[in-house]
MIKEVEX-201013 format. One record per residue: residue in one letter; x, y, z of N, C-alpha, C in turn; residue number from 1. Coordinates in Angstrom, 1 decimal. Example, Ala and Ser with C-alpha at 12.3 -4.5 7.8 and 13.67 -1.06 7.14 Angstrom:
! residues 2
+--------+--------+--------+--------+--------+---------+--------+--------+--------+--------+-----+
| residu |  neast | nnorth |    nup | caeast | canorth |   caup |  ceast | cnorth |    cup | num |
+--------+--------+--------+--------+--------+---------+--------+--------+--------+--------+-----+
|      A |   13.2 |   -5.7 |    7.8 |   12.3 |    -4.5 |    7.8 |   13.2 |   -3.3 |    7.8 |   1 |
|      S |   12.8 |   -2.2 |    7.1 |   13.7 |    -1.1 |    7.1 |   12.9 |    0.0 |    7.9 |   2 |
+--------+--------+--------+--------+--------+---------+--------+--------+--------+--------+-----+
! end
This chain:
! residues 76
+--------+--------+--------+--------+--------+---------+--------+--------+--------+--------+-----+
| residu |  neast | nnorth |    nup | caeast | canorth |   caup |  ceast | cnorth |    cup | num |
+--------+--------+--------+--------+--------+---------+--------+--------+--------+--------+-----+
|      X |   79.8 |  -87.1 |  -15.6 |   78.8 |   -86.5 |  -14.7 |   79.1 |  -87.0 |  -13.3 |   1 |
|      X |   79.6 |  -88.1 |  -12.9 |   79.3 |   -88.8 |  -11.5 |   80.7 |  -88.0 |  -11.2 |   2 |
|      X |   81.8 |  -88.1 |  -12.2 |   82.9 |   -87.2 |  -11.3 |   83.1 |  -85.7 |  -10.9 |   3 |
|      X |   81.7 |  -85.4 |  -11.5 |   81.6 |   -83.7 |  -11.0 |   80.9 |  -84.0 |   -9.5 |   4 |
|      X |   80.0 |  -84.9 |   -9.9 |   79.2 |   -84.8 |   -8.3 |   79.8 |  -85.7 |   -7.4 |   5 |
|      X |   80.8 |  -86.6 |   -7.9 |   81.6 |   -86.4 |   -7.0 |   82.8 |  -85.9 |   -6.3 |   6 |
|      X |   83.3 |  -84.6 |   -6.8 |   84.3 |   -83.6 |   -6.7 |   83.7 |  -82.8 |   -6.0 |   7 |
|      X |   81.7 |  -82.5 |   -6.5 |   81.1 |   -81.6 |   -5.1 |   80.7 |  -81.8 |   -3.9 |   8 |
|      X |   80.8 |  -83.1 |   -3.4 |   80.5 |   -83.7 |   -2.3 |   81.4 |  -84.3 |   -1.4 |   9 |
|      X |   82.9 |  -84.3 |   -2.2 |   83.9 |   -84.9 |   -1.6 |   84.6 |  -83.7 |   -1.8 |  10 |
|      X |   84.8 |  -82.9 |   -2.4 |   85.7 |   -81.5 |   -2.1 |   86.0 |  -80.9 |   -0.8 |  11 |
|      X |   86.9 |  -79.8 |   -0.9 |   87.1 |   -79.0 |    0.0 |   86.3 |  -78.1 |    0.8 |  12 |
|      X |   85.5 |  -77.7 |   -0.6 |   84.2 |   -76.4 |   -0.4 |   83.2 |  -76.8 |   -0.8 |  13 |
|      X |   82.9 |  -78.1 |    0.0 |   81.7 |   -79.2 |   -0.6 |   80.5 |  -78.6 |    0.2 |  14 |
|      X |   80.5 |  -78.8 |    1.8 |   79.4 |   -78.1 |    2.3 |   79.1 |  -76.4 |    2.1 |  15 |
|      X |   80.3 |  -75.9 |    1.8 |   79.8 |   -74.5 |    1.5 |   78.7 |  -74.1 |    0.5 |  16 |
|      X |   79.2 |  -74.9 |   -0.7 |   78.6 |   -75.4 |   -2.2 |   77.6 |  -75.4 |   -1.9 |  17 |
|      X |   77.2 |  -76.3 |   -1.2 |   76.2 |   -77.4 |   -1.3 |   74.7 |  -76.2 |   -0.8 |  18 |
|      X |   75.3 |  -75.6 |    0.8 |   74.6 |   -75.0 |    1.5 |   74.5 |  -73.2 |    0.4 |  19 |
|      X |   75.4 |  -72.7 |    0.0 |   75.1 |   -71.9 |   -0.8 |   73.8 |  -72.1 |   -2.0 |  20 |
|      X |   73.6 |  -73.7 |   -2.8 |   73.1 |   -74.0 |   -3.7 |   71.7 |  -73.6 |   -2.9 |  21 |
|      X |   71.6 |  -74.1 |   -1.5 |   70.4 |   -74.8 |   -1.1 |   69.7 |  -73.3 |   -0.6 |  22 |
|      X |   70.7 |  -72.4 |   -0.2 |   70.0 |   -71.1 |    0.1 |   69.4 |  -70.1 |   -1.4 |  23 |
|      X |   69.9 |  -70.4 |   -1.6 |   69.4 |   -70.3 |   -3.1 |   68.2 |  -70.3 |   -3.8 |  24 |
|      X |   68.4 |  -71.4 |   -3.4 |   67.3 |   -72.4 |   -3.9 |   65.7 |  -71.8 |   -3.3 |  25 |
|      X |   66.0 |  -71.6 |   -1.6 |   64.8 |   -70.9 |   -0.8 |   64.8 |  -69.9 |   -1.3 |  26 |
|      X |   65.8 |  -69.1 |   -1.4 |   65.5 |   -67.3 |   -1.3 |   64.6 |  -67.3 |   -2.2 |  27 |
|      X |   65.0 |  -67.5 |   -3.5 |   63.9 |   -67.8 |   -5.0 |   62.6 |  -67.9 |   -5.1 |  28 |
|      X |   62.3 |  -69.3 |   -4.1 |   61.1 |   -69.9 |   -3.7 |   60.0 |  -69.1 |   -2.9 |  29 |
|      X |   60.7 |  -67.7 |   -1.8 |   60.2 |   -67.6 |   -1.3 |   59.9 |  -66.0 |   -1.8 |  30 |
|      X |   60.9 |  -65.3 |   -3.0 |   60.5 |   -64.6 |   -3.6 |   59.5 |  -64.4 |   -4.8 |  31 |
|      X |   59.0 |  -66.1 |   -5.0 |   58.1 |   -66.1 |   -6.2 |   56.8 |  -66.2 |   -5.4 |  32 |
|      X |   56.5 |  -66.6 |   -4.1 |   55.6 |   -66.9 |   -3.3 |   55.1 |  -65.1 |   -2.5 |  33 |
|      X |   56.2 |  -64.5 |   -2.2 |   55.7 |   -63.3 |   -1.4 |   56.6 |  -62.0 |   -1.7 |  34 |
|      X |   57.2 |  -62.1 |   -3.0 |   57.9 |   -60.9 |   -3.4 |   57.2 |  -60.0 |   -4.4 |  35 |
|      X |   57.5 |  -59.1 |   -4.7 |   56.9 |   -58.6 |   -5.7 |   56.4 |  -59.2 |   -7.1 |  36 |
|      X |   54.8 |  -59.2 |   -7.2 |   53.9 |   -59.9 |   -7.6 |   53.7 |  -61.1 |   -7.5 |  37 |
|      X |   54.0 |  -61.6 |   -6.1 |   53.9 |   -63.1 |   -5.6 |   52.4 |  -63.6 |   -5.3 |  38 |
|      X |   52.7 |  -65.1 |   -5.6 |   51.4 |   -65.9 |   -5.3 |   50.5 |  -65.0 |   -4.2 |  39 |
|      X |   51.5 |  -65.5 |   -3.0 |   50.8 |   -65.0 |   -1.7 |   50.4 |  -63.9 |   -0.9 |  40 |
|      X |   51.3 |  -62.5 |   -2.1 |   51.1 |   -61.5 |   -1.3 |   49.6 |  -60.6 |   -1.5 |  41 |
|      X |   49.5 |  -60.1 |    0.0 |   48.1 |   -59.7 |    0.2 |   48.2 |  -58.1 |   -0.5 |  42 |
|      X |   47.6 |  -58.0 |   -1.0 |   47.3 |   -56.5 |   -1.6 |   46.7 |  -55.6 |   -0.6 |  43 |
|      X |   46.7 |  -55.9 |    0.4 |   46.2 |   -54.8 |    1.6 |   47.1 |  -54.8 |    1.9 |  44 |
|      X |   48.4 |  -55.1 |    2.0 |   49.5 |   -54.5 |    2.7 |   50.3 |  -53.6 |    1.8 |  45 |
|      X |   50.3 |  -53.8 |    0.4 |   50.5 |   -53.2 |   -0.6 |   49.6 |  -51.8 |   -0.6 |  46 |
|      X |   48.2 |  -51.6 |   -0.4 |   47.5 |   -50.4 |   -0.2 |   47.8 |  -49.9 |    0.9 |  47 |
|      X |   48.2 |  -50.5 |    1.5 |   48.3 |   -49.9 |    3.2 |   50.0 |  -49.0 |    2.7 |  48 |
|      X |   50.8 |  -49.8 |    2.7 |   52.3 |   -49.0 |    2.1 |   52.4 |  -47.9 |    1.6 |  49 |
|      X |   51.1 |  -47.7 |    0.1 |   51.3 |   -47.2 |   -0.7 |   50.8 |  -45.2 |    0.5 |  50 |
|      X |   49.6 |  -46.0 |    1.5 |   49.1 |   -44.6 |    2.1 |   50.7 |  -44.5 |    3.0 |  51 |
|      X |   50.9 |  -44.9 |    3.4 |   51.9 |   -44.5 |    4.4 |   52.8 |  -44.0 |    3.9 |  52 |
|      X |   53.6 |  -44.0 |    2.3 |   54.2 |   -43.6 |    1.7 |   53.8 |  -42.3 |    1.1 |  53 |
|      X |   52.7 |  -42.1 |    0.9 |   52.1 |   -41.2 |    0.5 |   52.6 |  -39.8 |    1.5 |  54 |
|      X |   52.2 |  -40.4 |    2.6 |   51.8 |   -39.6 |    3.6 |   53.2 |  -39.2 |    4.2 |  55 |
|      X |   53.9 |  -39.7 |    4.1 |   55.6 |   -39.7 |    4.3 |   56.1 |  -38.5 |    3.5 |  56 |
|      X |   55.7 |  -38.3 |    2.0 |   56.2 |   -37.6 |    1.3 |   55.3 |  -36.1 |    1.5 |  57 |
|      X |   53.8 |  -36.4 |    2.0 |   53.3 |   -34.9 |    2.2 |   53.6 |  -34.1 |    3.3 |  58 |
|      X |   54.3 |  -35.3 |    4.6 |   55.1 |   -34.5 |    5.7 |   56.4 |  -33.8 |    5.2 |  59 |
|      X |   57.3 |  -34.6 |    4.0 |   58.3 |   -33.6 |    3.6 |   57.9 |  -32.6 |    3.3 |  60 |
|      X |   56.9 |  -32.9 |    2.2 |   57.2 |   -31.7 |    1.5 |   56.6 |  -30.3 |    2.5 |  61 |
|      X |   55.7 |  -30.7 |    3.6 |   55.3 |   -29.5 |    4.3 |   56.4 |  -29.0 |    5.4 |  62 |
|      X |   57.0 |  -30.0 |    6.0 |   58.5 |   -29.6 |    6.4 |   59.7 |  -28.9 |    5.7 |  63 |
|      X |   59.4 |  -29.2 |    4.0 |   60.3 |   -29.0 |    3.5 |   60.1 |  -26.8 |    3.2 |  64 |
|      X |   58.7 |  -27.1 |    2.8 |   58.1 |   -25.7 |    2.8 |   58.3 |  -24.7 |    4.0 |  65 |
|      X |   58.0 |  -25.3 |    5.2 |   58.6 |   -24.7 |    6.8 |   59.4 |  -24.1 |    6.7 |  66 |
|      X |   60.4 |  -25.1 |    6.3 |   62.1 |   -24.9 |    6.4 |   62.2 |  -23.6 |    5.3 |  67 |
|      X |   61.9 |  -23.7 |    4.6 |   62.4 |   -22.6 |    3.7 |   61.5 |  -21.4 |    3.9 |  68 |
|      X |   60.1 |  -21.1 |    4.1 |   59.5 |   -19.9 |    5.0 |   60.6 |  -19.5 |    5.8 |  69 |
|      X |   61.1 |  -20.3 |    7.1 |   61.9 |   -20.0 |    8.3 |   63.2 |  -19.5 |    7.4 |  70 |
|      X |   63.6 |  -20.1 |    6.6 |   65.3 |   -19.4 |    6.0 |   64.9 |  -18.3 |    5.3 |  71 |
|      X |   63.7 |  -17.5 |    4.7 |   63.7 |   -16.5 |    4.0 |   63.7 |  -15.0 |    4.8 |  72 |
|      X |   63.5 |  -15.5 |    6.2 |   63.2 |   -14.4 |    7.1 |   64.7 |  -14.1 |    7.8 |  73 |
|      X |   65.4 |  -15.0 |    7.8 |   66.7 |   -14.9 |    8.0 |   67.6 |  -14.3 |    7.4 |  74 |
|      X |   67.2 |  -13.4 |    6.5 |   68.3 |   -12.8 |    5.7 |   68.9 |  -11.8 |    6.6 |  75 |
|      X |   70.5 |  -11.6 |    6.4 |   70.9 |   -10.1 |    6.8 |   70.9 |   -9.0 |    6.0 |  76 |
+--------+--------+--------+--------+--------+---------+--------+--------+--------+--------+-----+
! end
């Protein structure tokens, strides 16, 4: 065991290792804390998303309907 950890601290790609492990180690932490179904996330930002999303898809689709009224009149 001591000559693994010390092959990763005296290596070549010791700080890359090291600093790879350690970012790691946050991203995780901070995805169990505020990622999807995290400790800390606020469910009003989640309701709020869900309208703005909503609302996103009813401007397509009324744009989408536009668009196609406008191309049916365009026939030659």
């Amino acid at each position: 065991m001591s000559d693994i950890l010390e092959s990763l601290f005296a290596g070549r790609f010791s700080g890359v290792i090291i600093m790879v492990l350690v970012s790691a180690a946050v991203i995780f932490f901070l995805r169990a804390l505020y990622g999807p179904k995290g400790f800390f996330r606020d469910p009003r930002w989640d309701e709020s998303n869900r309208r703005i999303r909503m609302q996103e898809a009813e401007d397509r689709e009324r744009r989408l309907k536009e668009w196609q009224k406008k191309g049916d009149g365009d026939e030659y």
